[in-house]
N, C-alpha and C positions, 0 to 999 in steps of 0.2 A: 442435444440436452437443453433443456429450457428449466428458467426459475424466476420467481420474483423474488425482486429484492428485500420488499416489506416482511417478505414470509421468510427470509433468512435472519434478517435483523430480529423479527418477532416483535412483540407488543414494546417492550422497551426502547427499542428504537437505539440511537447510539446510545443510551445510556443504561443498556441491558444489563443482567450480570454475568450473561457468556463471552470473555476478551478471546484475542491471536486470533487465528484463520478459521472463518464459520463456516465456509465453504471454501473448493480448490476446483480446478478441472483435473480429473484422474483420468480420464481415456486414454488407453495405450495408442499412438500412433500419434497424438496430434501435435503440433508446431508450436503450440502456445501454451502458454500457462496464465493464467488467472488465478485473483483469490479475493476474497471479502475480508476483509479484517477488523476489527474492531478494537479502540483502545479506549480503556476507560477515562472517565475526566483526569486531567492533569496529568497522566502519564506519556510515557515519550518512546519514541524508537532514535537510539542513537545516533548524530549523525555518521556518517557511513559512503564509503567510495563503489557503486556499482561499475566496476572497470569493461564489463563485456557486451551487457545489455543495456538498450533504450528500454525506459518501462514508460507506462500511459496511466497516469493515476485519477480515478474520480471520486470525488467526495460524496459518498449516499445520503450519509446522516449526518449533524452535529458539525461539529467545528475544529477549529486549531489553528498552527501553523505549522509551514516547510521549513525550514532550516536548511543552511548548506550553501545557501547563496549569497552574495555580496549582501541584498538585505532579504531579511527575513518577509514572506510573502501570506499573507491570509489563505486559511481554506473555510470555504463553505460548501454550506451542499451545492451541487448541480457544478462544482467547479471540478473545471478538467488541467490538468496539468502534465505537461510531455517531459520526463527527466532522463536526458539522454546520457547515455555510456560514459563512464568519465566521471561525471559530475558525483559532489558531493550531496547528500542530501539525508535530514532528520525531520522527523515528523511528531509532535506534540500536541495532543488531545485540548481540545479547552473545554469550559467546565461542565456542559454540555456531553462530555463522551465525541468522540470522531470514527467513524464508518468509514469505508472507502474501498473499491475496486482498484488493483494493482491486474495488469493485461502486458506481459510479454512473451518473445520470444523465448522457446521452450531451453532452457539450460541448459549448455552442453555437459558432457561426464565430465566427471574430472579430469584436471588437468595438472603437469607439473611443469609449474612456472618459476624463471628467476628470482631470487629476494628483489626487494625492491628499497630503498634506503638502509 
């Protein structure tokens, strides 16, 4: 499966008016999961504990910040960023609109897990 990026984002660029997942990988069988996403200017994805998976994050379009770290870290386009298992992390569009590619390991089924606090 092949696509360019430009032509997911479309003319608008990060600062489109289509937000959440513009594209995902849906083939049955494969190990990975990917997505495009897109959040408008000034909105945010909570910060948030991914306990199972390393994710590979890249910036396509526009800007923002990570959140989640001891300090807070810029995103720009062409930036790559590795957020491994465990870690905390929230992501906030700046005014610009923010694009980005999220690439992990494909999700296991559910699970039942201990409470945890």
């Amino acid at each position: 499966m092949a696509c360019r990026v430009p032509e997911l984002l479309g003319a608008g660029g990060a600062t489109g008016e289509a937000t959440g997942a513009l594209w995902k990988l849906a083939e049955s069988g494969r190990q990975l999961d990917a997505n495009v996403v897109r959040l408008a200017p000034g909105t945010r994805v909570a910060p948030h504990v991914e306990p199972d998976l390393d994710v590979l994050l890249v910036v396509v379009a526009g800007d923002g910040m990570l959140d989640g770290g001891e300090v807070p870290r810029e995103l720009t386009e062409g930036a790559v960023v590795w957020l491994p298992h465990g870690s905390t992390r929230g992501i906030t569009a700046g005014g610009d609109g923010l694009a980005y590619l999220t690439v992990h390991r494909r999700r296991p089924g559910m699970q039942i897990r201990r409470r945890t606090g």
